[in-house]
NUBAMI-477518 format. One record per residue: x, y, z of N, C-alpha, C in turn; residue number from 1. Coordinates in Angstrom, 1 decimal, always signed. Layout:
<pavexs>
n.xx:n.yy:n.zz:ca.xx:ca.yy:ca.zz:c.xx:c.yy:c.zz:keza
X:Y:Z:X:Y:Z:X:Y:Z:NUM
...
</pavexs>
This chain:
<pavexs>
n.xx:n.yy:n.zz:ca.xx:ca.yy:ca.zz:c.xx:c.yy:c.zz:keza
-49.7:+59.9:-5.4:-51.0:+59.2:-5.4:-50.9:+57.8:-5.8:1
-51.4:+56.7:-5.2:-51.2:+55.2:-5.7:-52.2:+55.0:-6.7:2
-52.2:+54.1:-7.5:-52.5:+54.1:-8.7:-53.5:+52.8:-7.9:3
-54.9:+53.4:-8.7:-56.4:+52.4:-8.3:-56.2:+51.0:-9.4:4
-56.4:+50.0:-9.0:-56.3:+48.7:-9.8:-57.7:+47.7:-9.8:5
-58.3:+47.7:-10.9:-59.1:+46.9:-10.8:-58.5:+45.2:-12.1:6
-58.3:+44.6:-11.5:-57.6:+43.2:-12.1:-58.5:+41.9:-12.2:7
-58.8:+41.5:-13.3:-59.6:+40.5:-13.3:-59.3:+38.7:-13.8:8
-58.7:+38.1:-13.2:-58.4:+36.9:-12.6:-59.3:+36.0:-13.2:9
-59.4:+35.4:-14.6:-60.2:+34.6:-15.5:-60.2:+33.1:-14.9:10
-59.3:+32.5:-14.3:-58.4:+31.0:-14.1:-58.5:+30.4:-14.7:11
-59.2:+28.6:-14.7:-59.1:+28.3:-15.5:-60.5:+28.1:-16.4:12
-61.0:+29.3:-17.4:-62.5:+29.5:-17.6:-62.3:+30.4:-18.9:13
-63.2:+30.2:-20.2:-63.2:+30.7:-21.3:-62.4:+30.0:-22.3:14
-63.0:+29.8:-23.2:-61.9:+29.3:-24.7:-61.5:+29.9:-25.5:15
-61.1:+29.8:-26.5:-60.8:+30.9:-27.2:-61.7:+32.1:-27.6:16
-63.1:+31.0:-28.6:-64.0:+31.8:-28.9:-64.4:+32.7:-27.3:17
-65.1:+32.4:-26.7:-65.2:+33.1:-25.5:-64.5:+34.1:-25.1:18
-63.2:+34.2:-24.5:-62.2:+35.1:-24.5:-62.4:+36.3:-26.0:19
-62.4:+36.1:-27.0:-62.3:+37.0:-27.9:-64.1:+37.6:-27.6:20
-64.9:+36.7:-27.1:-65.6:+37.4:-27.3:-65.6:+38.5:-26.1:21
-65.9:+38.4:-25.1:-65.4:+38.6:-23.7:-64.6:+40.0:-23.9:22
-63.4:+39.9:-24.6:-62.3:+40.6:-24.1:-63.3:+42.0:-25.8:23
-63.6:+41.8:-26.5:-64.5:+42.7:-27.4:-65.0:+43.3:-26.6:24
-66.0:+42.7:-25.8:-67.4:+43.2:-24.8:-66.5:+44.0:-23.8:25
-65.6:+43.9:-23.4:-64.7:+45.0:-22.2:-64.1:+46.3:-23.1:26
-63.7:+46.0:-24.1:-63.1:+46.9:-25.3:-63.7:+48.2:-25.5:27
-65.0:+47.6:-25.5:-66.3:+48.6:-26.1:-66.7:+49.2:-24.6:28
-66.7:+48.4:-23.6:-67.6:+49.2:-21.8:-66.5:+50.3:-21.6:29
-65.3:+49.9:-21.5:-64.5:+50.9:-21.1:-64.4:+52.2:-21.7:30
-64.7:+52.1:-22.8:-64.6:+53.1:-24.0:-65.3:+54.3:-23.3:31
-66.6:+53.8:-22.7:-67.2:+54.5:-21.9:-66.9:+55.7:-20.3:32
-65.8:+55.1:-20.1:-65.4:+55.3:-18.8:-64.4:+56.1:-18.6:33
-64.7:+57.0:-17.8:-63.7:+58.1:-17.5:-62.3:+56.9:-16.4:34
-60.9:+57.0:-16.6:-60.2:+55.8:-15.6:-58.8:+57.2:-15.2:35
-59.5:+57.8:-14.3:-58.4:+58.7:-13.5:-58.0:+58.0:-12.8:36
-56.5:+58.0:-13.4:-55.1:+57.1:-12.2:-56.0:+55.7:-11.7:37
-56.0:+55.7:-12.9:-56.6:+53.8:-12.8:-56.6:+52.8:-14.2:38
-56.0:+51.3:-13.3:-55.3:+50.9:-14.1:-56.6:+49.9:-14.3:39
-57.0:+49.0:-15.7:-57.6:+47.9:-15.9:-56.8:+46.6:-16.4:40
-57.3:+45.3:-15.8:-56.0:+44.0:-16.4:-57.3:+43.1:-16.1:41
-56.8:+42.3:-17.0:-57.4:+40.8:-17.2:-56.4:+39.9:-17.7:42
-57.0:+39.0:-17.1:-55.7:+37.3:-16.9:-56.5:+36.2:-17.5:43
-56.4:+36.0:-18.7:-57.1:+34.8:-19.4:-56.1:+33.7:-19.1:44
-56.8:+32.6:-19.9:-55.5:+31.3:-19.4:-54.1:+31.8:-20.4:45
-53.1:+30.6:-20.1:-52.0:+31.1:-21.3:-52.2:+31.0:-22.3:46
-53.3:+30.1:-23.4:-53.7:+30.2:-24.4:-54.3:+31.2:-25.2:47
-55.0:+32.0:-24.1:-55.5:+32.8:-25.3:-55.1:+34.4:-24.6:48
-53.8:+34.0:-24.0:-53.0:+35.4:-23.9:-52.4:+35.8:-24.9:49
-51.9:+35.7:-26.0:-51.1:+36.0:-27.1:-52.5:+36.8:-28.0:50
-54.2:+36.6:-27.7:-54.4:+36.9:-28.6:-55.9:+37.9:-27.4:51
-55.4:+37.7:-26.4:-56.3:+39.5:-25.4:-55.2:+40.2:-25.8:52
-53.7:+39.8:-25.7:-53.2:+40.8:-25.7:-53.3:+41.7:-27.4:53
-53.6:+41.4:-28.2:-53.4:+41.6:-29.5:-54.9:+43.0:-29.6:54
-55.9:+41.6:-28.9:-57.2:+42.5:-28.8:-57.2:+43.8:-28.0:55
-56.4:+44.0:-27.3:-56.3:+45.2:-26.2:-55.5:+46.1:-26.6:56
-54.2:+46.1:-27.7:-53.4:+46.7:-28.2:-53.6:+48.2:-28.6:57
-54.7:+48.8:-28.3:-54.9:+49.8:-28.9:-56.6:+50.3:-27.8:58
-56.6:+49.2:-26.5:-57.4:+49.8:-25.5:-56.6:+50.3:-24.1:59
-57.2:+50.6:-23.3:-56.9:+51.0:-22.0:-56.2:+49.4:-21.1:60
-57.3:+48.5:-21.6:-57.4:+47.2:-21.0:-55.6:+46.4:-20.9:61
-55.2:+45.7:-19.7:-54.3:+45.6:-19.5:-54.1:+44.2:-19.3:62
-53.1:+43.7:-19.8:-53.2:+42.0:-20.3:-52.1:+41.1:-18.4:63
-52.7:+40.4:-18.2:-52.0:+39.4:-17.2:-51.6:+38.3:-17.5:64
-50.5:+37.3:-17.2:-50.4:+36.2:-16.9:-51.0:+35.5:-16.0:65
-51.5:+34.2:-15.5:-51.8:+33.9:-13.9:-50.7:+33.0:-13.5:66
-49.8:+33.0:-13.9:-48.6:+32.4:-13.3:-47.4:+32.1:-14.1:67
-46.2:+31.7:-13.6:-45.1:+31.8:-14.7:-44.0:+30.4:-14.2:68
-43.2:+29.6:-14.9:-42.4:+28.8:-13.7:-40.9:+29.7:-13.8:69
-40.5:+29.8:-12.3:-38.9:+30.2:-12.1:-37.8:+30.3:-12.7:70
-37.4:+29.0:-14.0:-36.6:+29.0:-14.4:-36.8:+29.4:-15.7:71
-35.6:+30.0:-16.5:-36.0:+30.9:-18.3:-36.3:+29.4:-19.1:72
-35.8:+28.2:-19.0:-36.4:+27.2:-20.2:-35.8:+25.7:-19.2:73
-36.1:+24.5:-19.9:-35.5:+23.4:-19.3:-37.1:+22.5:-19.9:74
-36.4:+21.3:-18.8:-37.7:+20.2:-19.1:-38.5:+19.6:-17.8:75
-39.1:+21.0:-18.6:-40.9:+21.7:-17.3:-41.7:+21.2:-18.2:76
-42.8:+20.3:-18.6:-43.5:+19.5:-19.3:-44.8:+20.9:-18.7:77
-45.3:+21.5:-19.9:-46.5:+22.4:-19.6:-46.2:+23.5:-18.6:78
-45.1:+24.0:-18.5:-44.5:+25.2:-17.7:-44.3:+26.5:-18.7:79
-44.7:+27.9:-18.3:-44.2:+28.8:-19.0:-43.4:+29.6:-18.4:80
-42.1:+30.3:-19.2:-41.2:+30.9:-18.7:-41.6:+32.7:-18.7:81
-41.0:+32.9:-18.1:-41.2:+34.9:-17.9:-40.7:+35.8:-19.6:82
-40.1:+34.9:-19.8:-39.8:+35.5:-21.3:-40.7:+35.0:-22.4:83
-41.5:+33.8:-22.6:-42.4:+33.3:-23.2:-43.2:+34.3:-22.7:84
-43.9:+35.1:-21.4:-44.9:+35.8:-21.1:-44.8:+37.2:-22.3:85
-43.5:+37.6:-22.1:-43.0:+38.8:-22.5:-43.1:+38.4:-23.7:86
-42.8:+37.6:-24.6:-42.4:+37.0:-25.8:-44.1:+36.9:-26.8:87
-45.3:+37.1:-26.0:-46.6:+37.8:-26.3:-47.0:+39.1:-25.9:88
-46.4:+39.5:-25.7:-46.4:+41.1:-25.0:-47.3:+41.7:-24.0:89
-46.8:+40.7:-22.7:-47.4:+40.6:-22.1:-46.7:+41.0:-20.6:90
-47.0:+42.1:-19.8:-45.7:+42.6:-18.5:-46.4:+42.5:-17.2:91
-47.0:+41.7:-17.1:-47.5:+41.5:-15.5:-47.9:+39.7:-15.8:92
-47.5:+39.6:-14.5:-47.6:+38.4:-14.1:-48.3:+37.8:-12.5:93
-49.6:+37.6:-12.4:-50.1:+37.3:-10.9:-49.2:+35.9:-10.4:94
-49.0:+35.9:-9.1:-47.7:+35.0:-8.4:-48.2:+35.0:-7.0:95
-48.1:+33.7:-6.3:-48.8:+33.4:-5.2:-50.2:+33.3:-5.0:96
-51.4:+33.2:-6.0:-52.6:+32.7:-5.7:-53.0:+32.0:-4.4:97
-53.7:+31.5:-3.9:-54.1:+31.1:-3.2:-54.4:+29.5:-3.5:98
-54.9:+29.6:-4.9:-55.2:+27.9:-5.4:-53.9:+27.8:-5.9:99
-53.0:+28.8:-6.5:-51.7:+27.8:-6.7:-51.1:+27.4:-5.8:100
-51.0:+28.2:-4.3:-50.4:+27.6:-3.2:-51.0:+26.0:-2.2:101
-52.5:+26.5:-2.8:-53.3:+25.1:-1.8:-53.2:+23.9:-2.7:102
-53.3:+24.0:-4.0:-53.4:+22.7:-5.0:-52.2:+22.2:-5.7:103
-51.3:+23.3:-5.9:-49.7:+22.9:-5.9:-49.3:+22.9:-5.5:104
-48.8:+23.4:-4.1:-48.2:+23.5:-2.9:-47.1:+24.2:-3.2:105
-47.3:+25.6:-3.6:-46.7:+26.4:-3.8:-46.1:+27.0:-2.5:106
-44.9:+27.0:-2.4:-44.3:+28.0:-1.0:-43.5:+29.1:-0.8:107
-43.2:+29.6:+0.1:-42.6:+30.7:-0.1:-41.5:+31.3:-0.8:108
-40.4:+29.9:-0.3:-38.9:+30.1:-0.9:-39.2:+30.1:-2.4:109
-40.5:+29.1:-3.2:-40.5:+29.0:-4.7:-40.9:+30.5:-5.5:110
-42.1:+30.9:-4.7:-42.6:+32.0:-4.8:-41.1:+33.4:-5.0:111
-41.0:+33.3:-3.9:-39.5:+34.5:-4.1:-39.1:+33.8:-5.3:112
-38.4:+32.8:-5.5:-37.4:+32.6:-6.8:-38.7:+33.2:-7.8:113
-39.9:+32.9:-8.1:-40.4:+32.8:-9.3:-40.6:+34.6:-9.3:114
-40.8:+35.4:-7.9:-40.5:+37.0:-8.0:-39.5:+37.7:-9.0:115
-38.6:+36.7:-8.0:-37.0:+37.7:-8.8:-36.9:+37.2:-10.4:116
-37.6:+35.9:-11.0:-37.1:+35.4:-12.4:-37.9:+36.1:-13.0:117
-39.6:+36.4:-12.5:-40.2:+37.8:-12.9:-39.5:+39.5:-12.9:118
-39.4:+39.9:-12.2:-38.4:+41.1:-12.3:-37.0:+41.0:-12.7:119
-36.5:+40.4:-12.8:-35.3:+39.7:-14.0:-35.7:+40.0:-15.3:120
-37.0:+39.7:-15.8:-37.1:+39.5:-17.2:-38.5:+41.1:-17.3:121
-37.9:+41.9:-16.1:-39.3:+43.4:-16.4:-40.4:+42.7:-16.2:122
-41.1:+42.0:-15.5:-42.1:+41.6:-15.7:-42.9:+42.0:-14.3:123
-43.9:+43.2:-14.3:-44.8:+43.4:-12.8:-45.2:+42.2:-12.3:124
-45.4:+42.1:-11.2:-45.7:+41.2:-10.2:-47.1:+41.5:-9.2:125
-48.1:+41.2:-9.5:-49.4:+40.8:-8.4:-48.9:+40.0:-7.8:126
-48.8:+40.2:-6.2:-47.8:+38.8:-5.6:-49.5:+38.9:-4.2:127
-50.0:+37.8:-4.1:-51.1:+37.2:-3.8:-50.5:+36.8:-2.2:128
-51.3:+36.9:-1.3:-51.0:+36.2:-0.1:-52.6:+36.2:+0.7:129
-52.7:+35.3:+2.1:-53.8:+35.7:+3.1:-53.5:+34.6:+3.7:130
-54.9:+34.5:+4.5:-54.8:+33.4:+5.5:-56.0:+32.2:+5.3:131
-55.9:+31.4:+5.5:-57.3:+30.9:+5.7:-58.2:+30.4:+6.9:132
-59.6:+30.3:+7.3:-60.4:+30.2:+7.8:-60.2:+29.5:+9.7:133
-58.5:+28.7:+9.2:-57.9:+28.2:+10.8:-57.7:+29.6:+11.2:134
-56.2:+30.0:+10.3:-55.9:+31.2:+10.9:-56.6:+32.2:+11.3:135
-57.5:+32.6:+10.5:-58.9:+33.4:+10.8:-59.1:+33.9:+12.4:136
-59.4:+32.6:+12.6:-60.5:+32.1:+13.7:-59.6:+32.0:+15.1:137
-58.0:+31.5:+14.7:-57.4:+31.6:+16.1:-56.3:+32.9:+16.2:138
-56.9:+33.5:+15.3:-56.1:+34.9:+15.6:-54.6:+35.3:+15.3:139
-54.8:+33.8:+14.0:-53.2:+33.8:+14.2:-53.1:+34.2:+12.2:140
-53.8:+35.5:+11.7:-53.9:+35.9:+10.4:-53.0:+37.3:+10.1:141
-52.5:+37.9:+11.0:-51.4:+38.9:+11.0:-50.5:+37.9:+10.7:142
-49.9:+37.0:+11.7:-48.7:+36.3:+12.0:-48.4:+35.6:+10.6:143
-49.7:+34.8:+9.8:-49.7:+34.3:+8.3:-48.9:+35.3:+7.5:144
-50.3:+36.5:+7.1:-49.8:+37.2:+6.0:-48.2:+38.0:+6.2:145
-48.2:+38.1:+7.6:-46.5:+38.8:+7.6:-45.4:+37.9:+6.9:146
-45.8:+36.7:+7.3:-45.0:+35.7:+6.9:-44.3:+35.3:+5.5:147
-45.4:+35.5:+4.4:-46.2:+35.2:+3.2:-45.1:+36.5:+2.7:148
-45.6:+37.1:+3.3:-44.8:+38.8:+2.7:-43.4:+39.0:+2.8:149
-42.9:+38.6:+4.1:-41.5:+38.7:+4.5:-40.5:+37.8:+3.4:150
-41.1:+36.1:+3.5:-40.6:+35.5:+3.2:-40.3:+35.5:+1.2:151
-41.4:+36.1:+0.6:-41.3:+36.4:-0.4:-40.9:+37.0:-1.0:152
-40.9:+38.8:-0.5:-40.8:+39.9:-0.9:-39.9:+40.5:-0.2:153
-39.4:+40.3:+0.8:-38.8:+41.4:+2.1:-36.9:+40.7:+1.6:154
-36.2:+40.0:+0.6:-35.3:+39.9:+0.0:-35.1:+41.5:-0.7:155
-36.1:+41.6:-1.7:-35.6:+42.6:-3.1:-35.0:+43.8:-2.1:156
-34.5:+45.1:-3.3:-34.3:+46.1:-2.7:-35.7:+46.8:-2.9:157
-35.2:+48.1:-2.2:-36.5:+49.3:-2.4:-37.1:+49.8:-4.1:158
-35.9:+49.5:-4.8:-35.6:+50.3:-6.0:-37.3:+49.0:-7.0:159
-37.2:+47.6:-6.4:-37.9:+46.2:-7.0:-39.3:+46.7:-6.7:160
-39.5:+47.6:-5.6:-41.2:+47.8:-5.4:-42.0:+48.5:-6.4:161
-41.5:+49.0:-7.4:-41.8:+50.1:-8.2:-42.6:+48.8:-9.7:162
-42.2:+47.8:-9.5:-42.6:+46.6:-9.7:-44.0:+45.2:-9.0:163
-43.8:+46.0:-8.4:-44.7:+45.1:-7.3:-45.9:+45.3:-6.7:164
-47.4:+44.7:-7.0:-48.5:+45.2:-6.6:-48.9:+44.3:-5.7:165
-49.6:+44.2:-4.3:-50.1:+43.2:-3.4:-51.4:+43.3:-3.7:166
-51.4:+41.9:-3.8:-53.4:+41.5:-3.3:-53.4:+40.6:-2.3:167
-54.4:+41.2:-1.1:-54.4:+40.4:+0.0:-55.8:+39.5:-0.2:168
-55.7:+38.1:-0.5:-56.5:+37.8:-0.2:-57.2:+36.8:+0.9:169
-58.5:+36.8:+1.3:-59.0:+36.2:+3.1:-59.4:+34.8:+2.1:170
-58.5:+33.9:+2.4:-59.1:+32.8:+1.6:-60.3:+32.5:+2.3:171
-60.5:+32.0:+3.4:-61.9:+32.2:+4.5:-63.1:+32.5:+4.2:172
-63.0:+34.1:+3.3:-63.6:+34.4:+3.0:-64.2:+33.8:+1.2:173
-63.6:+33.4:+0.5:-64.0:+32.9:-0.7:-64.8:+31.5:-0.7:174
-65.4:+31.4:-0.9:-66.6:+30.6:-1.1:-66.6:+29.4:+0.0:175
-67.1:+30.0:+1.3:-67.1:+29.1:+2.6:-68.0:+29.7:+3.1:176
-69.1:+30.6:+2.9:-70.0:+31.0:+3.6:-69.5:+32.1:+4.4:177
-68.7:+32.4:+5.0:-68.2:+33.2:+5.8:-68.0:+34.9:+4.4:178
-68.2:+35.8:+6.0:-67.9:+36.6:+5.3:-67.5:+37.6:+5.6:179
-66.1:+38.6:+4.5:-65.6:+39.4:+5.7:-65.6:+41.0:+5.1:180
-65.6:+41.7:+6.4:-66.5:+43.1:+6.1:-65.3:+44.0:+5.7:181
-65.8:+45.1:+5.0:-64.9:+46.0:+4.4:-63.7:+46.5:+5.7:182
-64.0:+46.7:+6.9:-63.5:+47.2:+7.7:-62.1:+46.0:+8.0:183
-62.2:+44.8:+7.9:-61.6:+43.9:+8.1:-60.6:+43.8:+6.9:184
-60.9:+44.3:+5.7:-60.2:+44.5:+4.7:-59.4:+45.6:+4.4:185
-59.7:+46.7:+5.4:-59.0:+47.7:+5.8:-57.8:+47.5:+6.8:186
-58.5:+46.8:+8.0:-57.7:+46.9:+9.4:-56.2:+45.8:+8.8:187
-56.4:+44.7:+7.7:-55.2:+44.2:+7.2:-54.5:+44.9:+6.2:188
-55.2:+45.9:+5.3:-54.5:+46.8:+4.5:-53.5:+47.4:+5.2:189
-53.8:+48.0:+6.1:-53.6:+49.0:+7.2:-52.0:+48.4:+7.6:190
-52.4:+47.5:+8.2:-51.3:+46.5:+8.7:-50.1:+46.0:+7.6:191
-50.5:+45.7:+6.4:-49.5:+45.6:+4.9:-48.8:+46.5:+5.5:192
-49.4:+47.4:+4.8:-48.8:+49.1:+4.3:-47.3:+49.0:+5.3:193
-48.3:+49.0:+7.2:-46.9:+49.7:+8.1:-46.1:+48.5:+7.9:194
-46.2:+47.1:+7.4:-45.5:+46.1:+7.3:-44.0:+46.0:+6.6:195
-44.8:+46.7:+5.4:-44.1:+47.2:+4.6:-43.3:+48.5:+4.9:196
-43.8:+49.3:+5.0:-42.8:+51.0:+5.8:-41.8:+50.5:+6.9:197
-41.9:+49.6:+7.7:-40.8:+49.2:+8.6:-39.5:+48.4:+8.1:198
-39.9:+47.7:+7.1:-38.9:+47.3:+6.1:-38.2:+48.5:+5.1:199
-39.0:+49.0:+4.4:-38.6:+50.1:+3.8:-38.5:+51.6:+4.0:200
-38.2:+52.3:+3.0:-39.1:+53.5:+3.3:-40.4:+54.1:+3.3:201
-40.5:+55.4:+3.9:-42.1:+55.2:+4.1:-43.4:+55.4:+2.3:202
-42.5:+55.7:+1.9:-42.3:+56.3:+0.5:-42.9:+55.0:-0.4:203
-42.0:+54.0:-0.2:-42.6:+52.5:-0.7:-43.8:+52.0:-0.3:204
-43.9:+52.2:+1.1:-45.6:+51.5:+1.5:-47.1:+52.5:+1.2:205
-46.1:+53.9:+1.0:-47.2:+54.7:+0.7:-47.8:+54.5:-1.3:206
-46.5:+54.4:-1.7:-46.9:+54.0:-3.5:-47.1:+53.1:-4.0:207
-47.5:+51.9:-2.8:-47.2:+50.8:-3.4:-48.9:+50.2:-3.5:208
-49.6:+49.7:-4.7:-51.1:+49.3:-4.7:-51.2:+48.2:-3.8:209
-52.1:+48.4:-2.9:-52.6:+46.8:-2.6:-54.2:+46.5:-2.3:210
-54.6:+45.4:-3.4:-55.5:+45.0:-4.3:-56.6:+44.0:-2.6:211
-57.1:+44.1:-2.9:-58.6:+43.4:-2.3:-58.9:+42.4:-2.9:212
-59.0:+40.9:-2.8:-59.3:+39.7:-3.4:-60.2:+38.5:-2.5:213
-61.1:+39.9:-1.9:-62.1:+38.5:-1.3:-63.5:+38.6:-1.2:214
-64.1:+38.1:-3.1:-65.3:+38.0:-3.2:-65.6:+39.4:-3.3:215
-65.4:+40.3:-4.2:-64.9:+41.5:-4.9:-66.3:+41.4:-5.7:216
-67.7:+42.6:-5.5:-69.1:+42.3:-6.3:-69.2:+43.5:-6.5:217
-70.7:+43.7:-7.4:-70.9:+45.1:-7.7:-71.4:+45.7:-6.4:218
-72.3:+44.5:-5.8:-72.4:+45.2:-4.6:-71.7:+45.3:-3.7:219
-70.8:+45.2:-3.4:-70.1:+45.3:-2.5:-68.8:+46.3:-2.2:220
-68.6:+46.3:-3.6:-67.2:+47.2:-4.6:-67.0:+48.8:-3.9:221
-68.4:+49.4:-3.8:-68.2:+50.8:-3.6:-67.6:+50.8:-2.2:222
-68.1:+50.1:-0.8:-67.6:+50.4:+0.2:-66.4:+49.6:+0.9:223
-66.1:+48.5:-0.1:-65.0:+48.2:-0.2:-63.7:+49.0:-0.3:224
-64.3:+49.3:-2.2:-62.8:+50.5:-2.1:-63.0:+51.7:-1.7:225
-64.0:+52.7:-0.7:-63.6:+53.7:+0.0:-63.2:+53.5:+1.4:226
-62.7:+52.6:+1.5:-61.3:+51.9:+2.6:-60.1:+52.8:+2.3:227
-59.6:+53.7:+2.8:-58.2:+54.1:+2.6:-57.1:+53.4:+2.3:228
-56.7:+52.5:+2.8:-55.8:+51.6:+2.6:-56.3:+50.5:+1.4:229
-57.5:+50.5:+0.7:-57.9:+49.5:-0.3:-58.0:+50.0:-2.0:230
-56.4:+49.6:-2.6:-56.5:+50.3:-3.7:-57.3:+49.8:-4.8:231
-57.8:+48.9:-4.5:-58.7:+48.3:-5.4:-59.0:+46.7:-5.5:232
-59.1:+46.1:-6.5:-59.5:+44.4:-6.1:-58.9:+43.7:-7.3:233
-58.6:+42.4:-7.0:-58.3:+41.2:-7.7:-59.6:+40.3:-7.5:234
-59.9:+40.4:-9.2:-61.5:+40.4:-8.9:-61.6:+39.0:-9.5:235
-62.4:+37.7:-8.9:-63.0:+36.3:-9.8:-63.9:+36.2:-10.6:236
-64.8:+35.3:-10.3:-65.9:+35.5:-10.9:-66.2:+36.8:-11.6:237
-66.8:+37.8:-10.9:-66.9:+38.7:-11.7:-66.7:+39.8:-12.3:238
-65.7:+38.8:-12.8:-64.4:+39.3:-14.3:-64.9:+38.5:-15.4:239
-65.5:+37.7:-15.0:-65.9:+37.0:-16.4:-67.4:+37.2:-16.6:240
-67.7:+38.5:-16.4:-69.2:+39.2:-16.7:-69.2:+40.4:-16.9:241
-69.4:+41.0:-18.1:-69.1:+42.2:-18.5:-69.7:+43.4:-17.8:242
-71.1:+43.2:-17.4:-71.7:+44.1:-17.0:-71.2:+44.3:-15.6:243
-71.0:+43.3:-14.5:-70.7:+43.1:-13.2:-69.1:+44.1:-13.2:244
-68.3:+43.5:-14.0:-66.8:+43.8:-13.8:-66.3:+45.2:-14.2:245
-67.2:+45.4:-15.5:-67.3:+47.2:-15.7:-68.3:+48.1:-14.2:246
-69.3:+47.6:-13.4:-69.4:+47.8:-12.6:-68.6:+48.1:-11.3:247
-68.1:+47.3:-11.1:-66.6:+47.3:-10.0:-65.8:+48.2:-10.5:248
-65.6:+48.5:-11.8:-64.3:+49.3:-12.4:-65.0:+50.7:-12.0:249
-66.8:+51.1:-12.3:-67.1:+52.3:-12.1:-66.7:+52.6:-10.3:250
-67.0:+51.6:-9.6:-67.0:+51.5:-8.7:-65.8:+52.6:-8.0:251
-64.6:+52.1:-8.4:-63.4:+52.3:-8.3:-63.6:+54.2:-8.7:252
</pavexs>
């Protein structure tokens, strides 16, 4: 059975005080919540990861990185390394965003190196891909995310997936007015998965999570994830709303 993920993606939003308070207020909702074969994570900035993770030490709640740089140390002026992540006790790391690819021009070949220096150092991987609003529209959004996927992930062996969680997200769909229906978030899940099973075994595409990251709400959550292929969401905004985000997790 693949394991349901609800992951909440803070970027760059909350201060310290905030976060401590924030990450309390989830501490206490969850407490509430029955979580069969379901995982919870939140990704504050790198600042005040050393001190969710401290706060969650003794919850269900599950601590993220939102990114890491490739190399273990050097002179990266405001870079963090995969052992620095670990070094706060911290084992997952989100990789490939969408804003880190559009605003830093993040690319494939980087992304693979920054995979493997992640799994090098044990560290899970949310590895982020989609298309945006061109590709969308000329039909050319299979041909993207295959790409995204191949080029990053389709290196490791079978043994690296047991590591590796996908969030597909419709950039298109994030705050452009447009919007795209549960069924569309299926018909690409769909497409992952066999993407995946032709590369590997069938075994890998069947255990492997892949997360939903496009504009993820309370309302929307439930028929979202009763998508077969939709193990859950990589959620924005509302992750940084207690009420909303424990919603989405009942959801799940």
């Amino acid at each position: 059975m693949r394991t349901k993920i609800v992951a909440g993606n803070w970027k760059m939003n909350k201060t310290y005080k905030e976060t401590k308070a924030l990450v309390k207020e989830l501490n206490h909702a969850v407490k509430e919540l029955t979580l069969d074969n379901t995982r919870v994570i939140i990704s504050p900035t790198f600042v005040n990861l050393q001190k969710a993770s401290k706060m969650t030490k003794k919850s269900v709640i599950e601590v993220a990185a939102q990114n890491m740089h490739q190399e273990a140390s050097g002179a990266y002026t405001g870079e963090v390394s995969a052992q620095m992540i670990k070094g706060v006790y911290v084992d997952t790391v989100i990789l490939g965003h969408s804003e880190r690819r559009e605003y830093f021009g993040e690319s494939d070949s980087l992304l693979a190196a920054k995979v493997d220096a992640a799994l090098k150092n044990d560290l899970e991987v949310i590895f982020c891909f989609g298309e945006v609003l061109q590709d969308r529209k000329s039909g050319n959004h299979f041909k993207v995310v295959e790409s995204q996927i191949k080029n990053a992930l389709f290196h490791l062996d079978s043994n690296a997936w047991s590591k590796i969680i996908l969030a597909y997200e419709p950039v298109w769909a994030i705050g452009t007015g447009e919007t795209a229906s549960p069924d569309q978030a299926q018909e690409m899940h769909a497409f992952i998965r066999e993407l995946v099973a032709e590369r590997y075994l069938s075994d890998v595409s069947e255990e492997v999570s892949i997360l939903y990251g496009g504009s993820v709400k309370p309302g929307n959550a439930n028929e979202i994830f009763s998508k077969t292929d939709v193990d859950g969401g990589l959620i924005g905004g509302a992750a940084l709303n207690v009420d909303d985000f424990t919603a989405i997790i009942k959801a799940i």
